[in-house]
C-alpha positions in Angstrom: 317.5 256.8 251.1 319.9 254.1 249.9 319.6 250.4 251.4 322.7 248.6 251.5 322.1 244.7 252.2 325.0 242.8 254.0 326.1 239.6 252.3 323.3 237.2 253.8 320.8 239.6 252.3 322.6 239.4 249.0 321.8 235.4 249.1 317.6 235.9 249.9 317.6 238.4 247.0 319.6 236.2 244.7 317.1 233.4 245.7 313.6 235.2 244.6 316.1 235.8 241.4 316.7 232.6 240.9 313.3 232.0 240.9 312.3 234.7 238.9 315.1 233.4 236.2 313.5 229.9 236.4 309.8 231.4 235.9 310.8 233.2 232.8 312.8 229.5 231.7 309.3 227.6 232.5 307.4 230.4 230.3 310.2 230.3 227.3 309.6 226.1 227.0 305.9 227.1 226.5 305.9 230.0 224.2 305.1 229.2 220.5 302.5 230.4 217.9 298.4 230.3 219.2 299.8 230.9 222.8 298.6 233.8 224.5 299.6 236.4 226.9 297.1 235.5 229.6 297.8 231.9 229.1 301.9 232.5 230.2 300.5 234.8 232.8 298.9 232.2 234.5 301.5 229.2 234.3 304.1 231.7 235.6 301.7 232.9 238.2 301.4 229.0 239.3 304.8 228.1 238.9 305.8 231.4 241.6 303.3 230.1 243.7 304.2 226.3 243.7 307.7 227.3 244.9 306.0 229.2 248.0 306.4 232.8 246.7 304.3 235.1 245.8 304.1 237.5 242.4 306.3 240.4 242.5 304.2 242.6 240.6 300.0 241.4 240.8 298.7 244.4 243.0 301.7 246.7 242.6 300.3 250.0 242.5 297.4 248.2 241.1 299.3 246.2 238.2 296.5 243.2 237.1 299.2 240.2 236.5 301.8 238.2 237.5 303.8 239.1 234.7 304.4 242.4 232.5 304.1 240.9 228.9 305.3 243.5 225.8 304.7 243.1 222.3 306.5 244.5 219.3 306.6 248.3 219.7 305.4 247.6 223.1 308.0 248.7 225.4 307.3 247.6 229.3 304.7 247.3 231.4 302.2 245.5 229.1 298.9 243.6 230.4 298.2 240.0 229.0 295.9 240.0 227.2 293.8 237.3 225.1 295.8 238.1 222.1 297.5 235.0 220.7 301.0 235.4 219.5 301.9 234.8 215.8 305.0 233.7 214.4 307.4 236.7 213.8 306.1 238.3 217.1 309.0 239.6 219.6 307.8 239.8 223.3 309.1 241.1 226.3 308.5 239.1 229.4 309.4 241.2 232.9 308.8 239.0 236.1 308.9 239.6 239.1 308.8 236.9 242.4 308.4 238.0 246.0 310.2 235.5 249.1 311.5 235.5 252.3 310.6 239.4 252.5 312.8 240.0 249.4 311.9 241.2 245.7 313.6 239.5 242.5 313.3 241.3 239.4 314.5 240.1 236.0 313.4 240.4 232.0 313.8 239.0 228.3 312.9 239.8 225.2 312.2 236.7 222.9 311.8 235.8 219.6 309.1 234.3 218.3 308.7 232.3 214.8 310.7 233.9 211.9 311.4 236.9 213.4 312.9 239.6 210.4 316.7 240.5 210.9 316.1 244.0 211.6 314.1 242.6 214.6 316.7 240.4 216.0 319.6 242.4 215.5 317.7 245.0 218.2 317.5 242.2 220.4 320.8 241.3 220.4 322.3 245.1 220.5 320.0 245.5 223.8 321.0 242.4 225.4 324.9 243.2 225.0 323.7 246.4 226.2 322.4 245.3 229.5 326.7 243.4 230.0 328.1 246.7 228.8 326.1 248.1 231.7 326.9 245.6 234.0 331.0 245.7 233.2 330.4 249.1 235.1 329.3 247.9 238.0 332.5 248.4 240.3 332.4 249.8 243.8 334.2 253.2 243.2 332.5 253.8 240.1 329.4 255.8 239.8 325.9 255.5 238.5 326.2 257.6 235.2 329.5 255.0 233.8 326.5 252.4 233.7 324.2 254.4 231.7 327.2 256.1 229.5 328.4 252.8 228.7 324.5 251.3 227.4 324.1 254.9 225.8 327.6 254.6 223.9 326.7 251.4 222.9 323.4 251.4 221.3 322.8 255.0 220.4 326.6 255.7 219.2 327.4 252.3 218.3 323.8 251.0 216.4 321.9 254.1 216.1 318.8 252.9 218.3 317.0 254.7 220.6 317.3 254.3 224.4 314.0 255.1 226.7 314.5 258.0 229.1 311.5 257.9 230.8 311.7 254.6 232.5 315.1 253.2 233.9 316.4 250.8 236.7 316.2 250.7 240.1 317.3 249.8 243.5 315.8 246.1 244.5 315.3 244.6 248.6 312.8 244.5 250.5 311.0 246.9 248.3 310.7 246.0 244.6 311.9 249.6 243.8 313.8 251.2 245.6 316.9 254.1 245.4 318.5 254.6 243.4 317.6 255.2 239.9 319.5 253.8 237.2 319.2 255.3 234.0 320.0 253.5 230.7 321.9 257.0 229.5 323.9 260.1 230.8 327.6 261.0 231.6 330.4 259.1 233.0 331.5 259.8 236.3 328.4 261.4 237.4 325.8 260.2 239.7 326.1 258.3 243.3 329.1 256.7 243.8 328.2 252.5 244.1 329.5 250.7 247.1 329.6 247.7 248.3 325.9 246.1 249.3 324.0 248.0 246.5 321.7 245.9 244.8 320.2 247.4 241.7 318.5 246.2 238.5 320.0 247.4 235.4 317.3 246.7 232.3 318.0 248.8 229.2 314.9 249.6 227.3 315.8 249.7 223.8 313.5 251.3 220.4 314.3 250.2 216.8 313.2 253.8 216.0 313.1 257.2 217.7 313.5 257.1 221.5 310.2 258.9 222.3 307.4 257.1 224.2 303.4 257.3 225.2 301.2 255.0 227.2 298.6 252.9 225.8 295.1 253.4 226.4 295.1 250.7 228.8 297.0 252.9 231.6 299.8 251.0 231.7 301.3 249.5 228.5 304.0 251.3 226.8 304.7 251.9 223.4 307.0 253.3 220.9 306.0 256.7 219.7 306.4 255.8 216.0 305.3 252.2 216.7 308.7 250.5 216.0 309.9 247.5 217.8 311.4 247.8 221.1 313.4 245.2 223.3 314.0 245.2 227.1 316.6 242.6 229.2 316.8 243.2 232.9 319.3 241.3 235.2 319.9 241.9 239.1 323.1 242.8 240.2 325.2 243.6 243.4 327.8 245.5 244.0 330.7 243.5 245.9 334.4 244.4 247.2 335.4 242.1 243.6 332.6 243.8 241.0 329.4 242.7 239.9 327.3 239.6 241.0 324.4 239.4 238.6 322.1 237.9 240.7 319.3 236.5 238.3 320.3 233.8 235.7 319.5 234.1 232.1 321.2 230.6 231.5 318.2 229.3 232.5 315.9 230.6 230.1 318.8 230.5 227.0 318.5 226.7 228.0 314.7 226.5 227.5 315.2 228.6 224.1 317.6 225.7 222.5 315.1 223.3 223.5 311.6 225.2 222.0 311.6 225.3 218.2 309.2 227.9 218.4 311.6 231.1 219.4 314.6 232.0 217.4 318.1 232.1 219.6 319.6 235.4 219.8 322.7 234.4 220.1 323.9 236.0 223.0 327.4 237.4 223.8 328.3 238.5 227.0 
């Protein structure tokens, strides 16, 4: 079943975004060399909680932290760990805050230290990606244009592969909801988007081939050939005039320019 949320909705759903975007920020200014996972896990879990929220995903199907942190080949879904990260690292960060009975959902991939070109230039295809998609997002136009647009992009464009076993979602009260929103397929199929869908578009993105497995852990994944793999996430709702990205990545870019530690990506929208 599809949830469409009227406009004052849209503005509690943009607010747990916001918050999310601001949690990521506050965990960007502190990421650097000898930091580790469990360490940003736990200053984003205070931050969340200082602004009277609670973590979107500690206790989600069983999920141990406040935030789903990524490394390298890691794709989504990782566990902090006690692992400290080294310069040349890249990490995905997913977040997720949970307020006034609404879920905000947003992600970033960042670079840390002297991160090779190779690495970078997957970052930057994936976050262009994750516009591409969004450019898409028109009431009248279906599903499959967002993922046919990511696809075209960084498999025909760049050669990457794109994840096919995870995609992006429907967001309200529930963190996922219908429908699904797949980072590939065929223009002009799929459910046709009208006004008060809210869904997260996050395009999952591997250096190498597009396969996948799962981690011993249960939950972390990986890149089958252990290649680097990058993941941005934004919110978005669908209104009579196009998108409204919901979650803010200005906030974390901001935190970047001011942290020495993680390498600007140089994003182009």
């Amino acid at each position: 079943m599809l949830y469409y949320k009227s406009a004052e909705e849209i503005e509690l759903i943009r607010t747990s975004c916001i918050l999310v975007s601001r949690t990521l920020a506050h965990v960007a200014s502190i990421l650097k060399p000898g930091v580790s996972g469990i360490e940003i896990d736990f200053a984003a879990e205070e931050f969340i909680k200082d602004h009277k929220a609670l973590p979107g995903f500690k206790g989600y199907r069983g999920f141990p932290s406040t935030l789903c942190v990524s490394l390298n080949e890691g794709v989504v879904h990782g566990i902090p760990t006690n692992r400290e990260f080294v310069d040349g690292d890249i990490v995905s960060i997913d977040c997720g805050a949970y307020l006034h009975e609404y879920y905000g959902d947003s992600a970033f991939t960042f670079a840390i230290g002297d991160v090779d070109e190779i690495s970078m230039n997957l970052l930057h295809v994936t976050n262009t990606s994750l516009y591409k998609g969004i450019e898409n997002v028109k009431k009248g136009n279906r599903i499959g244009d967002i993922g046919y647009a990511i696809q075209s992009y960084v498999e025909g464009e760049h050669g990457y592969g794109i994840v096919r076993e995870l995609v992006g979602h429907g967001i309200g009260r529930n963190l996922h909801e219908k429908p699904d929103v797949p980072n590939y397929g065929n223009r002009g199929k799929g459910i046709v988007m009208k006004e008060g869908l809210v869904i997260a578009i996050e395009p999952m993105v591997n250096l190498g081939t597009k396969e996948v497995m799962q981690s011993s852990d249960g939950w972390t994944i990986v890149s089958r050939d252990g290649k680097p793999s990058a993941h941005y996430e934004h919110t978005v709702a669908v209104t009579k005039n196009g998108a409204d990205i919901l979650s803010d990545h200005s906030f974390i870019n901001d935190a970047i320019k001011n942290n020495v530690n993680i390498k600007d990506i140089s994003i182009k929208k």
